[in-house]
PDB file of N, CA, C, O and CB in Angstrom:
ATOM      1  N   UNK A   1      39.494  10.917  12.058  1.00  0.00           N
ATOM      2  CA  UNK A   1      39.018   9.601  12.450  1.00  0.00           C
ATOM      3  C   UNK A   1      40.228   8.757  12.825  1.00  0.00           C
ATOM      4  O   UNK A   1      41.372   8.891  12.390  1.00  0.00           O
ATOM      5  CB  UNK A   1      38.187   8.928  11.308  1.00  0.00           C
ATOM      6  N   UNK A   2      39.694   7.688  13.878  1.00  0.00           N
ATOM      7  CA  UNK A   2      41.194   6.642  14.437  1.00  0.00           C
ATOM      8  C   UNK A   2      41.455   6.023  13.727  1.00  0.00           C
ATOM      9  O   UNK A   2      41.258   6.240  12.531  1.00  0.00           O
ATOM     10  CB  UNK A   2      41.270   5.678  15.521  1.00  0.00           C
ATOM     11  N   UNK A   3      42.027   4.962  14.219  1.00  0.00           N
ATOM     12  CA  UNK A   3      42.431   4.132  13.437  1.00  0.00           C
ATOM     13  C   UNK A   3      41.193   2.946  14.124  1.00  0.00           C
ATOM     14  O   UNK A   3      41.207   1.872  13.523  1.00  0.00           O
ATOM     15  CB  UNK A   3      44.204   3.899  13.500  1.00  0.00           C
ATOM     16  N   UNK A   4      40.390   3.019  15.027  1.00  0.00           N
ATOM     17  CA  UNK A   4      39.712   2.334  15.650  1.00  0.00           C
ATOM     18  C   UNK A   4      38.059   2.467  14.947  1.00  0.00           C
ATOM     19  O   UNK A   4      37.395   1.479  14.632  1.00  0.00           O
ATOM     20  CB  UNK A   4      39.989   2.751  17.097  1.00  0.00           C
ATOM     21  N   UNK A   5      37.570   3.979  14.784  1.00  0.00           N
ATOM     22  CA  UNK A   5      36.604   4.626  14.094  1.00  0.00           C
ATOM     23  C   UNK A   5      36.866   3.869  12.752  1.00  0.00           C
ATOM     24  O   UNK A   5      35.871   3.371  12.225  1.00  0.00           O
ATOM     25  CB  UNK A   5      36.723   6.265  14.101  1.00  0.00           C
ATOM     26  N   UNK A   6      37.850   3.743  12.243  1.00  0.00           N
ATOM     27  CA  UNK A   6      38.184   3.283  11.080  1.00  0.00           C
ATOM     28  C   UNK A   6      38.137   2.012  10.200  1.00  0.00           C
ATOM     29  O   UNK A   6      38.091   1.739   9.001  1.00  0.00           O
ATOM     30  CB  UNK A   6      39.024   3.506  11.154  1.00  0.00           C
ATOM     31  N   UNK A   7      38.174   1.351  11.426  1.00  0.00           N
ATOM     32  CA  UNK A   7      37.740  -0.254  11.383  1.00  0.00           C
ATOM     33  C   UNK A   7      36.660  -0.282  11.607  1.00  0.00           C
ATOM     34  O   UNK A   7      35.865  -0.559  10.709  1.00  0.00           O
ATOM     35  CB  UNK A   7      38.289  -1.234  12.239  1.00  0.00           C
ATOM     36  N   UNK A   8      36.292  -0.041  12.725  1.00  0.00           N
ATOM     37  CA  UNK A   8      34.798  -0.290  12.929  1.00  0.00           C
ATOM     38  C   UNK A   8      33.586   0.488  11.838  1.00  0.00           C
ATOM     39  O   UNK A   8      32.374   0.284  11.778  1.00  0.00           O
ATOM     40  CB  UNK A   8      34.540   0.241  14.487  1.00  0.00           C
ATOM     41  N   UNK A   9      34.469   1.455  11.025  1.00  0.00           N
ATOM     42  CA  UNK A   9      33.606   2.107   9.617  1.00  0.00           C
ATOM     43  C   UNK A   9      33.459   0.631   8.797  1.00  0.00           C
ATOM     44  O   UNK A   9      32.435  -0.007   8.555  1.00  0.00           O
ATOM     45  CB  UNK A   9      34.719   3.568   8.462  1.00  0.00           C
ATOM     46  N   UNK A  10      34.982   0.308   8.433  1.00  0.00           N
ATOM     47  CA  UNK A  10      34.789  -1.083   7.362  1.00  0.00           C
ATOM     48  C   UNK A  10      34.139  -2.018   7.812  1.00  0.00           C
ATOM     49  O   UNK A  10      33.467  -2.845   7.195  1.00  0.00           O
ATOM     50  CB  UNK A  10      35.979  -1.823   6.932  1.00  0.00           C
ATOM     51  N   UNK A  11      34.357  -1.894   9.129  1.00  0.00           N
ATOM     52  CA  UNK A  11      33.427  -3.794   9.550  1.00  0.00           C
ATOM     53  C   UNK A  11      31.912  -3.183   9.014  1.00  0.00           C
ATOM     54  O   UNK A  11      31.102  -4.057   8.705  1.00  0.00           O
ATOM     55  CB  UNK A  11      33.275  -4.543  12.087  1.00  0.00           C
ATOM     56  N   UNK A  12      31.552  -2.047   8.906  1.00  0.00           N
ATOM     57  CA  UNK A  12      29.854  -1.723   9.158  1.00  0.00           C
ATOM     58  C   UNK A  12      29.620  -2.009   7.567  1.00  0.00           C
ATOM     59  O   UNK A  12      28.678  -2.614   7.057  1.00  0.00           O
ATOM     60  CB  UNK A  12      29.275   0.224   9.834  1.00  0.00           C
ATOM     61  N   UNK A  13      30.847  -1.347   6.868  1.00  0.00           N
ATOM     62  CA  UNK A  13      30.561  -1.154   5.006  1.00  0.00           C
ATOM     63  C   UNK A  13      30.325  -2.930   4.978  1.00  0.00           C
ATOM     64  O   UNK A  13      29.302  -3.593   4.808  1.00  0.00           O
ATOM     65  CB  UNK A  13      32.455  -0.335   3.642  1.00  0.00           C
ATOM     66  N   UNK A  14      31.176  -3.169   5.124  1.00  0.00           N
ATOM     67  CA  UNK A  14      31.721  -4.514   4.568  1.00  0.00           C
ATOM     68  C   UNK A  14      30.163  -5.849   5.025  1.00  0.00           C
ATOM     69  O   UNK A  14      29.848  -6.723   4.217  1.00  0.00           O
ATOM     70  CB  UNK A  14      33.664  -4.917   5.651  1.00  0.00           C
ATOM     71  N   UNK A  15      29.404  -5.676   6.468  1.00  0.00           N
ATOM     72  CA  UNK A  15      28.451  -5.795   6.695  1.00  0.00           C
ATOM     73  C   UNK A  15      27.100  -5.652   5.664  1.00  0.00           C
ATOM     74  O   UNK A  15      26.315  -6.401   5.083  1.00  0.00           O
ATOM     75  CB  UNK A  15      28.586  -5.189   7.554  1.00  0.00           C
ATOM     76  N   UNK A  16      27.361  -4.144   5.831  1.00  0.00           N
ATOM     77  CA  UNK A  16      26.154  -3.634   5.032  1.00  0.00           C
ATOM     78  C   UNK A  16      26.353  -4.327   3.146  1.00  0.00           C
ATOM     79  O   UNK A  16      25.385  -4.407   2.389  1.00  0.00           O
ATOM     80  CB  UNK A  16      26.244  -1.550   5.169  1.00  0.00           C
ATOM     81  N   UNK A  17      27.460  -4.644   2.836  1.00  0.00           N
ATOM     82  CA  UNK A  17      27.575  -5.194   1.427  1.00  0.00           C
ATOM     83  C   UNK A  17      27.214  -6.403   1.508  1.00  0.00           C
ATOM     84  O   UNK A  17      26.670  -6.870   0.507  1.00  0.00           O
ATOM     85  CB  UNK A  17      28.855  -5.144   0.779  1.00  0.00           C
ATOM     86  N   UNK A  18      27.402  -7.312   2.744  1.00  0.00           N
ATOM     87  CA  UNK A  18      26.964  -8.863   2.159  1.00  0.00           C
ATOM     88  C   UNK A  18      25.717  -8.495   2.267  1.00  0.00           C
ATOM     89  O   UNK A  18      25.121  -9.060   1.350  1.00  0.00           O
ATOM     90  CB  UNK A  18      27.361 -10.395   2.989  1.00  0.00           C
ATOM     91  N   UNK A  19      24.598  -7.519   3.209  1.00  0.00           N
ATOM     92  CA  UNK A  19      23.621  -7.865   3.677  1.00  0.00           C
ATOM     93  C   UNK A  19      23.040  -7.322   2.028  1.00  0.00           C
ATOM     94  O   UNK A  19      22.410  -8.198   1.434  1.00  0.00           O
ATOM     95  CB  UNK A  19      23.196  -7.258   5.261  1.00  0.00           C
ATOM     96  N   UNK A  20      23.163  -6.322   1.468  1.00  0.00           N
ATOM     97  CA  UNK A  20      22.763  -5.967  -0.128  1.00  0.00           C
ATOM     98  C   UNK A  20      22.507  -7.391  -0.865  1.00  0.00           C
ATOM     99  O   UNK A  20      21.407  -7.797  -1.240  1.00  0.00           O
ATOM    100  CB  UNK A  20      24.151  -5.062  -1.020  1.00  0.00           C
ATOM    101  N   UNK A  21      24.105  -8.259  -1.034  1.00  0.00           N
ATOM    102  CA  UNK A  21      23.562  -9.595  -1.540  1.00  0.00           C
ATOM    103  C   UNK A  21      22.613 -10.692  -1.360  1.00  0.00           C
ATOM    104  O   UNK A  21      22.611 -11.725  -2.029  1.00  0.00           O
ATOM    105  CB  UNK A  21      24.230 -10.099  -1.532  1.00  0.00           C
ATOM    106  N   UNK A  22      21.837 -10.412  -0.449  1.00  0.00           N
ATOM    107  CA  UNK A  22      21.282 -11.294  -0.047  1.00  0.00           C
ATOM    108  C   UNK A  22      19.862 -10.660  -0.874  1.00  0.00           C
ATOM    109  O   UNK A  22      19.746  -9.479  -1.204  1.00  0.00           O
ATOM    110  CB  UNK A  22      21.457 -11.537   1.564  1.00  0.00           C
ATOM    111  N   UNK A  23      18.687 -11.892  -1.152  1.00  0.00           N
ATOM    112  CA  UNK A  23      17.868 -11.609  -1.896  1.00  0.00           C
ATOM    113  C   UNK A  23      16.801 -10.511  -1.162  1.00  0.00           C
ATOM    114  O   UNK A  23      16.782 -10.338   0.057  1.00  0.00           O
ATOM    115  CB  UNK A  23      17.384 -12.853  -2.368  1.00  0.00           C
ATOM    116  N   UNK A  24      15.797  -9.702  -2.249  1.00  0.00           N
ATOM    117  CA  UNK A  24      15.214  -8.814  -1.529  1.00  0.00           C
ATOM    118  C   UNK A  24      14.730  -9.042  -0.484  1.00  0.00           C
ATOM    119  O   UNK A  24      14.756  -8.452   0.596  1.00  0.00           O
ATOM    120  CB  UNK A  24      14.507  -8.338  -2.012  1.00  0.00           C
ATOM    121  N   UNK A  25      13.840 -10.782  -1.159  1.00  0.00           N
ATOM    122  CA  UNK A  25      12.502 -11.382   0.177  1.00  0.00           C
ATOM    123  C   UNK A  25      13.104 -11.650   1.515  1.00  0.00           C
ATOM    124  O   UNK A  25      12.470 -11.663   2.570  1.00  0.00           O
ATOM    125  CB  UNK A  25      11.676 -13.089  -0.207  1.00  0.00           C
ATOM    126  N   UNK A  26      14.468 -11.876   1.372  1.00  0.00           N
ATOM    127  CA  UNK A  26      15.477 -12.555   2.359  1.00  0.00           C
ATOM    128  C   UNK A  26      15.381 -10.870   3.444  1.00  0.00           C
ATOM    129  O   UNK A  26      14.883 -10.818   4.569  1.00  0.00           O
ATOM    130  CB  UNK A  26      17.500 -13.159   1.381  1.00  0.00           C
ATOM    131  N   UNK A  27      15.952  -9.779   2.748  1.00  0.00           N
ATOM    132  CA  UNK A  27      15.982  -8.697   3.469  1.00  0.00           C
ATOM    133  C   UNK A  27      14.998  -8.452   3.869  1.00  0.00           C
ATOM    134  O   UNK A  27      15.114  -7.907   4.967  1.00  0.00           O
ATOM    135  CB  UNK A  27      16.382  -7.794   3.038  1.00  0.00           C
ATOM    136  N   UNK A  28      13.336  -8.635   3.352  1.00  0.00           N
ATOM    137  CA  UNK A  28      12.224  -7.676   3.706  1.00  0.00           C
ATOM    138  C   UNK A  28      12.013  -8.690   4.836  1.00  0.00           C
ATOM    139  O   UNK A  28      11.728  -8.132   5.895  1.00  0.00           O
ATOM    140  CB  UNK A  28      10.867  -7.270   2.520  1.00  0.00           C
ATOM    141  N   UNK A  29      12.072  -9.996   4.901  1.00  0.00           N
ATOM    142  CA  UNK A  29      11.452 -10.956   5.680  1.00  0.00           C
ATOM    143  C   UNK A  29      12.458 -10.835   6.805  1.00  0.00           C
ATOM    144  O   UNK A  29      11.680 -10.859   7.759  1.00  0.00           O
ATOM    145  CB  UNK A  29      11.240 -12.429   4.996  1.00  0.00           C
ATOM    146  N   UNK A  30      13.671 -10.721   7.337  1.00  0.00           N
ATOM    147  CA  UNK A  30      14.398 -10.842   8.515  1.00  0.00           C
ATOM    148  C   UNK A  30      14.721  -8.866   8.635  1.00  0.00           C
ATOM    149  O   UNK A  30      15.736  -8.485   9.217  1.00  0.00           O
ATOM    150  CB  UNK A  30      16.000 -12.150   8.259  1.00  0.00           C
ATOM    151  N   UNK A  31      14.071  -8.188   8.230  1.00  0.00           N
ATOM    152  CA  UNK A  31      14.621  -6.568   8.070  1.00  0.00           C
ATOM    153  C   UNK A  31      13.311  -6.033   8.745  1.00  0.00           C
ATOM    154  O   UNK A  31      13.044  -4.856   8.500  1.00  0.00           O
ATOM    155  CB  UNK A  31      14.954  -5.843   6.206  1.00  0.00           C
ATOM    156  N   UNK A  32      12.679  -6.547   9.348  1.00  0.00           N
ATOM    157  CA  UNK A  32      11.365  -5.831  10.127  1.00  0.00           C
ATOM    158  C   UNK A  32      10.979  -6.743  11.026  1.00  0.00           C
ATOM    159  O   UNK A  32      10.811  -7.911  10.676  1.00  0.00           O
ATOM    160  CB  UNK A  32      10.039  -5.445   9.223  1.00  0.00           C
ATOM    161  N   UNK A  33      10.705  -6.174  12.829  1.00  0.00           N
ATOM    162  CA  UNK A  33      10.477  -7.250  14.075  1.00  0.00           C
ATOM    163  C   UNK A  33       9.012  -6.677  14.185  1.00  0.00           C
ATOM    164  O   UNK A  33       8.623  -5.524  14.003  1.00  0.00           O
ATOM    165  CB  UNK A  33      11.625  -7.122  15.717  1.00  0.00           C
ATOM    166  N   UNK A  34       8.303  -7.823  14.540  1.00  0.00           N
ATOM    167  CA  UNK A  34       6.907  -7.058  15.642  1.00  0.00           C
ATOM    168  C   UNK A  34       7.157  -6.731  17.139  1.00  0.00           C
ATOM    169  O   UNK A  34       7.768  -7.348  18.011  1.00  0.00           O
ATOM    170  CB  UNK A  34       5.522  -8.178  15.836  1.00  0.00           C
ATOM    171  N   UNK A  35       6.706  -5.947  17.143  1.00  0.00           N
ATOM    172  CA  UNK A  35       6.987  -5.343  18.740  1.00  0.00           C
ATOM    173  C   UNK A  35       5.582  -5.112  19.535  1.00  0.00           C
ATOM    174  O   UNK A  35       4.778  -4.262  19.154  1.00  0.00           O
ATOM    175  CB  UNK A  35       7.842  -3.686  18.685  1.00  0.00           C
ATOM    176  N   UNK A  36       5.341  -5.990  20.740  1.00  0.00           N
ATOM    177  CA  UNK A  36       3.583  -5.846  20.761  1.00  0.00           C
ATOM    178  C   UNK A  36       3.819  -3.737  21.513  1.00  0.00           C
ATOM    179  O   UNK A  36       4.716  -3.079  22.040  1.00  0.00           O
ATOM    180  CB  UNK A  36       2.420  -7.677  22.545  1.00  0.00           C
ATOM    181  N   UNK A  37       3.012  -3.614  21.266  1.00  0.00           N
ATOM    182  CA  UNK A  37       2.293  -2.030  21.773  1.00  0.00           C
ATOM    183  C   UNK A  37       1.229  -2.386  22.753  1.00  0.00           C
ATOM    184  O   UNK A  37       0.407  -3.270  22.508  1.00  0.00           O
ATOM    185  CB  UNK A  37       1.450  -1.035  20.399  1.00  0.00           C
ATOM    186  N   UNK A  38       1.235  -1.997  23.385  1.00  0.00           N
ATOM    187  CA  UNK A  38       0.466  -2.144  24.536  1.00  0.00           C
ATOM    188  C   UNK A  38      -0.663  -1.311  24.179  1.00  0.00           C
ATOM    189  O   UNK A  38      -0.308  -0.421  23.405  1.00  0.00           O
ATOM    190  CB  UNK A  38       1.168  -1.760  25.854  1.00  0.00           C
ATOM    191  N   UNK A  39      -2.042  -1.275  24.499  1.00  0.00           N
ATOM    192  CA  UNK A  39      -3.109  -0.828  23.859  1.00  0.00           C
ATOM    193  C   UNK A  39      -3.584  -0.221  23.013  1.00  0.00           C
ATOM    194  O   UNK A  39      -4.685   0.292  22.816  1.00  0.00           O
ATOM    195  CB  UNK A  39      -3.465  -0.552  24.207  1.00  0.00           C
ATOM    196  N   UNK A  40      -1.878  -0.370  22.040  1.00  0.00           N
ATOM    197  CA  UNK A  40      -2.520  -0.382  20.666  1.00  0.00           C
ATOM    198  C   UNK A  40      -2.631  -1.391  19.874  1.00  0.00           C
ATOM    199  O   UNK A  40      -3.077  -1.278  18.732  1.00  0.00           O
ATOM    200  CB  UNK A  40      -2.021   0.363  19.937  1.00  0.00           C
ATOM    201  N   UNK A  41      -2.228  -2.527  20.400  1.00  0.00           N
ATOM    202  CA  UNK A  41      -2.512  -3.647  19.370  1.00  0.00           C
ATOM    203  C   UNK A  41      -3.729  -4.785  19.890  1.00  0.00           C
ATOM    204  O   UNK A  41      -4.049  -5.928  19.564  1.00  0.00           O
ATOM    205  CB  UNK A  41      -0.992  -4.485  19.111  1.00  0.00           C
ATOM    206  N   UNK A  42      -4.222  -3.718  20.938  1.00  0.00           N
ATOM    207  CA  UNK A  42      -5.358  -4.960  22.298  1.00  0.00           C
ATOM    208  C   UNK A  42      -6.494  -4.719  21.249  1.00  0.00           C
ATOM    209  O   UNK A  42      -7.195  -5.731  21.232  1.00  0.00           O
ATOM    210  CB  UNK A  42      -5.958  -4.201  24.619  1.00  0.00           C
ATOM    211  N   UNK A  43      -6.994  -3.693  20.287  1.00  0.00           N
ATOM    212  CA  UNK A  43      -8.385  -3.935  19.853  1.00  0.00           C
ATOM    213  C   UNK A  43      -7.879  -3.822  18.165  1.00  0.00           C
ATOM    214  O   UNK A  43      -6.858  -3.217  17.838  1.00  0.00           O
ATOM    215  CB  UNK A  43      -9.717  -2.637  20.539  1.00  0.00           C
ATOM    216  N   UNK A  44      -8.617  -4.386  17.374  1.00  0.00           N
ATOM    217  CA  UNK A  44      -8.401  -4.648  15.847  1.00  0.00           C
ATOM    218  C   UNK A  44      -8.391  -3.124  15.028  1.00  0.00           C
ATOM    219  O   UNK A  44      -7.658  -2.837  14.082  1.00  0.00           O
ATOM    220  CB  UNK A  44      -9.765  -5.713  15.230  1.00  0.00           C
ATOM    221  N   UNK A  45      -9.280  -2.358  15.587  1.00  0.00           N
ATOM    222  CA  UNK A  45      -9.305  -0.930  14.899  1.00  0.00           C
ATOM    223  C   UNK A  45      -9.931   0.047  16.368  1.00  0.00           C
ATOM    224  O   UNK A  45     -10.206  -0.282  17.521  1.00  0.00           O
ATOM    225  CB  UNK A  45     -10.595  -0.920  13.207  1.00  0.00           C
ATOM    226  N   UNK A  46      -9.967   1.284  15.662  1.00  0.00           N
ATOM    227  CA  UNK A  46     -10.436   2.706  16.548  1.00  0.00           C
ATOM    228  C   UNK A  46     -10.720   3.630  15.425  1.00  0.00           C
ATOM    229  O   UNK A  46     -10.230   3.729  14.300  1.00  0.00           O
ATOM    230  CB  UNK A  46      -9.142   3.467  17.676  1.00  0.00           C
ATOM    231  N   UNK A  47     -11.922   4.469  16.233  1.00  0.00           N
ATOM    232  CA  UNK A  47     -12.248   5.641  15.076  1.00  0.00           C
ATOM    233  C   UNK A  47     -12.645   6.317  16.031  1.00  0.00           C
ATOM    234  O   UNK A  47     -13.428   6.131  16.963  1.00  0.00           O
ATOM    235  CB  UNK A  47     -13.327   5.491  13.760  1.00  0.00           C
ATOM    236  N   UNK A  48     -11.490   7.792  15.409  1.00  0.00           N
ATOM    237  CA  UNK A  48     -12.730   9.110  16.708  1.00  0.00           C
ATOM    238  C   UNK A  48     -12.877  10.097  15.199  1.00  0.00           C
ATOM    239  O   UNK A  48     -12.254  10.251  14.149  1.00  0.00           O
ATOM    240  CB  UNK A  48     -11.449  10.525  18.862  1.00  0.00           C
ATOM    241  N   UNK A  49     -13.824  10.498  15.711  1.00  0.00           N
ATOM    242  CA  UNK A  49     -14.444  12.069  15.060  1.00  0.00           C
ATOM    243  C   UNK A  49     -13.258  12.516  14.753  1.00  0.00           C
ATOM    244  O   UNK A  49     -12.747  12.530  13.633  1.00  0.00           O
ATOM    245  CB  UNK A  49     -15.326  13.281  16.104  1.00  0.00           C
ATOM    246  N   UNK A  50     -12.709  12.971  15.978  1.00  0.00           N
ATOM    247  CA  UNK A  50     -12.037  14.379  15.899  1.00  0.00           C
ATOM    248  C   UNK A  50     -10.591  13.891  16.510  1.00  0.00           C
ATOM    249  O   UNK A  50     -10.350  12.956  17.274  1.00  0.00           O
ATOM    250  CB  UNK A  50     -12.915  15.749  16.900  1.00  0.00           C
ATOM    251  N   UNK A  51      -9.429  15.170  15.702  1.00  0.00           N
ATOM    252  CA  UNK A  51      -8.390  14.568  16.051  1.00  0.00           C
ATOM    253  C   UNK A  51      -7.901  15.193  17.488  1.00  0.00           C
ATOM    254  O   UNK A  51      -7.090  14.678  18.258  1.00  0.00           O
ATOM    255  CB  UNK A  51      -7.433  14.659  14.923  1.00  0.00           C
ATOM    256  N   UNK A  52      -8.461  16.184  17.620  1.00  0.00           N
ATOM    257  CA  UNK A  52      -8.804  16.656  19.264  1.00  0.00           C
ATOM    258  C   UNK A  52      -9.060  15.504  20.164  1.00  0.00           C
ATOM    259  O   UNK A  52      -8.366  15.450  21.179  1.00  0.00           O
ATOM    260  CB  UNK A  52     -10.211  17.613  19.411  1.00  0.00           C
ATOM    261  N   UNK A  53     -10.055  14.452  19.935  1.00  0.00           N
ATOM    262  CA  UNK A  53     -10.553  13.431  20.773  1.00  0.00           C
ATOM    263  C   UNK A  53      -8.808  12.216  20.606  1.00  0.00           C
ATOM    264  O   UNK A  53      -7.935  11.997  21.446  1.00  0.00           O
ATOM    265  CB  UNK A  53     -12.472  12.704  19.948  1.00  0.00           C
ATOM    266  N   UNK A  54      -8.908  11.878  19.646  1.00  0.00           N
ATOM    267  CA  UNK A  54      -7.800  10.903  19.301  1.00  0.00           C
ATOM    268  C   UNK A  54      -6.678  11.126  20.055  1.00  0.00           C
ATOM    269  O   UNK A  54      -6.032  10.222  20.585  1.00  0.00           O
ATOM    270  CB  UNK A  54      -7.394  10.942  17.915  1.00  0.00           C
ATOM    271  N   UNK A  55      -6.392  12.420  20.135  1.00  0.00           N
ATOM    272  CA  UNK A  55      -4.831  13.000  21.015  1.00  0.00           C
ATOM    273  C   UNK A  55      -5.265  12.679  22.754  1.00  0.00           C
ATOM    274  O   UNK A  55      -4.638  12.025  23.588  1.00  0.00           O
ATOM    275  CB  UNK A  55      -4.463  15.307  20.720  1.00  0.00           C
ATOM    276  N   UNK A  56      -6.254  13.238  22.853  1.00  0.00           N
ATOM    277  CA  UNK A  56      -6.802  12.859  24.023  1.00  0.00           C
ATOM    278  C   UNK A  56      -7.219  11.820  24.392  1.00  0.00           C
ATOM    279  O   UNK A  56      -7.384  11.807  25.612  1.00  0.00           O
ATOM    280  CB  UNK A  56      -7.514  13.373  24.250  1.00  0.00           C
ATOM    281  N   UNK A  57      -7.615  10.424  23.626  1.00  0.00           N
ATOM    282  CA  UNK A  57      -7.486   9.079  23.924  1.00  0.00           C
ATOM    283  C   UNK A  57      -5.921   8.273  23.869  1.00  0.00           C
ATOM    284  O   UNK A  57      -5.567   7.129  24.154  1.00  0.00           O
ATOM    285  CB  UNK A  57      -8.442   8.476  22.957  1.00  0.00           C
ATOM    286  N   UNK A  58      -5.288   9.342  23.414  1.00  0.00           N
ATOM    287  CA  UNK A  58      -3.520   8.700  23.026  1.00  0.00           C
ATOM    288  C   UNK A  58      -3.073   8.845  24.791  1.00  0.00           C
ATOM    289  O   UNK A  58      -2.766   7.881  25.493  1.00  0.00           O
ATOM    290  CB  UNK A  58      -2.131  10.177  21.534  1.00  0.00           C
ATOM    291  N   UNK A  59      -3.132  10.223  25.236  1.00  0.00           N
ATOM    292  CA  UNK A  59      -2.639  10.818  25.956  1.00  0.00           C
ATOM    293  C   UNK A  59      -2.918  10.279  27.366  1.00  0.00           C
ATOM    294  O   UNK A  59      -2.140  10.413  28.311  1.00  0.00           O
ATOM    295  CB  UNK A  59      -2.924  11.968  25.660  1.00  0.00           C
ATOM    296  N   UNK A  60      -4.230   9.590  27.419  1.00  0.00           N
ATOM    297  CA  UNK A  60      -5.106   9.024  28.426  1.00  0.00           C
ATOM    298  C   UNK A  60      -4.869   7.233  28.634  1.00  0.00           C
ATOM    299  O   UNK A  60      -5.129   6.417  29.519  1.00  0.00           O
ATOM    300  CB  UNK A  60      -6.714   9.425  27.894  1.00  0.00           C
ATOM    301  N   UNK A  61      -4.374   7.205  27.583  1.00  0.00           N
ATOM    302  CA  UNK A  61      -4.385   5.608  27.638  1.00  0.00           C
ATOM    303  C   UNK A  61      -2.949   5.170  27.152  1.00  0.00           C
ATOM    304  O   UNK A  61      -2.558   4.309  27.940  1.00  0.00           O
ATOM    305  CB  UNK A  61      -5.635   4.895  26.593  1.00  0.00           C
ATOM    306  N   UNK A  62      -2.270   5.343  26.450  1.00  0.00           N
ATOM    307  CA  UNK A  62      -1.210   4.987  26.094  1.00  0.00           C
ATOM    308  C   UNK A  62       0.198   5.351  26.646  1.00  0.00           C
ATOM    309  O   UNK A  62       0.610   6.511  26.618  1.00  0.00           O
ATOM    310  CB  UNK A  62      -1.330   5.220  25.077  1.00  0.00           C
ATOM    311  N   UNK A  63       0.917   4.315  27.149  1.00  0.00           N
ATOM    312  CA  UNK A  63       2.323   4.215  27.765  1.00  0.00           C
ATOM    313  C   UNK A  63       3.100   5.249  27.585  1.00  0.00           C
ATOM    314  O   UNK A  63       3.388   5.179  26.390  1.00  0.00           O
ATOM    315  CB  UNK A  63       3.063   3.171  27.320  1.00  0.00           C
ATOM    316  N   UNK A  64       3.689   6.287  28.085  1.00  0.00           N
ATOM    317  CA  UNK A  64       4.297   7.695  27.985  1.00  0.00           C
ATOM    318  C   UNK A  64       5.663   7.346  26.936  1.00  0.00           C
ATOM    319  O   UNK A  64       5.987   8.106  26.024  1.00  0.00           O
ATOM    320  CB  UNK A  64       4.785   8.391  29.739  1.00  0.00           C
ATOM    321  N   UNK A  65       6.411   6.008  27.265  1.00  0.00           N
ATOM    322  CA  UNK A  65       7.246   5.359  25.890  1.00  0.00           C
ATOM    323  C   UNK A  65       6.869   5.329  24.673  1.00  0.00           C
ATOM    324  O   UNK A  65       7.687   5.630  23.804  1.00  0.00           O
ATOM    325  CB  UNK A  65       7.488   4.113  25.924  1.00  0.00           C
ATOM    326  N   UNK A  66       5.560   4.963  24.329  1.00  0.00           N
ATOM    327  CA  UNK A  66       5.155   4.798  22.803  1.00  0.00           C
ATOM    328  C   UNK A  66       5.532   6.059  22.023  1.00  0.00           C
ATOM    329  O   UNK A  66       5.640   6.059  20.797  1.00  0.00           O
ATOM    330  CB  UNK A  66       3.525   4.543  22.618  1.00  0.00           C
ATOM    331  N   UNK A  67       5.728   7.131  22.793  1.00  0.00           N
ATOM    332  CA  UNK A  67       5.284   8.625  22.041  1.00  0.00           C
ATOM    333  C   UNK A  67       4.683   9.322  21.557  1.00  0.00           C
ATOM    334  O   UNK A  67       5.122   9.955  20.597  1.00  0.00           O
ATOM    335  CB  UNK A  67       5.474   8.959  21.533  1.00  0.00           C
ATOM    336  N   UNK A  68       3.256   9.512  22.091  1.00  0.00           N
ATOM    337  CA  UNK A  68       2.049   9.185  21.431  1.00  0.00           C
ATOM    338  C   UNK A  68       1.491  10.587  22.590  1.00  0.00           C
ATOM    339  O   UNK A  68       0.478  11.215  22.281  1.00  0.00           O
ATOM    340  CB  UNK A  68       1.348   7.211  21.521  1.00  0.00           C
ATOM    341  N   UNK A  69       2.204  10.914  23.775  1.00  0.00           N
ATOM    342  CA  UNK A  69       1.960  11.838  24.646  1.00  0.00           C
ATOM    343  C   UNK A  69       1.772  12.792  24.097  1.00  0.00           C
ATOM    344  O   UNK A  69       1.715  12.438  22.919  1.00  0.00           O
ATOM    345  CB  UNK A  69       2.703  12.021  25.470  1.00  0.00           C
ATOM    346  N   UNK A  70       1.480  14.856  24.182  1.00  0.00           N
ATOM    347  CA  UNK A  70       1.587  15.458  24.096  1.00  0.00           C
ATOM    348  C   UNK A  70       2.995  16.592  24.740  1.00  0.00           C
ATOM    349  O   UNK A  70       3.116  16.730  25.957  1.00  0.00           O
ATOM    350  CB  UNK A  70       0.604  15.297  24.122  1.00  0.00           C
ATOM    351  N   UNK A  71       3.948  17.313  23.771  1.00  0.00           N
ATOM    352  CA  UNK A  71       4.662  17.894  24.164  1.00  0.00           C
ATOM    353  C   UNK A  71       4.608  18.435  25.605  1.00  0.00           C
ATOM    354  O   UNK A  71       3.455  18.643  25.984  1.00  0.00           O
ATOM    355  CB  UNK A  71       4.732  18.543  23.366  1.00  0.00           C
ATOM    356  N   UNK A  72       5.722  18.755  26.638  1.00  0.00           N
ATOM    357  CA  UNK A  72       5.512  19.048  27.326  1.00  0.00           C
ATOM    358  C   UNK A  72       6.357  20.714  27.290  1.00  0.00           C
ATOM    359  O   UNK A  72       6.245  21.484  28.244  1.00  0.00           O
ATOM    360  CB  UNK A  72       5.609  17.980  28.085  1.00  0.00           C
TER     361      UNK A  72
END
């Protein structure tokens, strides 16, 4: 490791230690963003039968980014 890798290790420790001090609620409340999803957050719930159908409503409707596609 550099001498550059090396610093930029401590700046991350030294980071990651104040962020420990800080209270839990403080971490849980600024430590998670909403991110809208695009037709998955347009209806309140979904239910299929089958998880055959579900992959195939993922695959059909949802943004090839989400990850939600089938392997290719």
């Amino acid at each position: 490791m550099n001498a550059k890798d090396r610093q930029a290790d401590a700046q991350w420790r030294d980071q990651c230690r104040r962020q420990m001090k800080r209270p839990l609620a403080a971490r849980l409340k600024y430590g998670f963003n909403y991110v809208y999803k695009p037709v998955l957050d347009d209806a309140p719930w979904r239910s299929f039968k089958t998880m055959a159908e579900y992959r195939r409503w993922c695959a059909n409707n949802l943004p090839e980014y989400l990850g939600f596609k089938p392997a290719q």
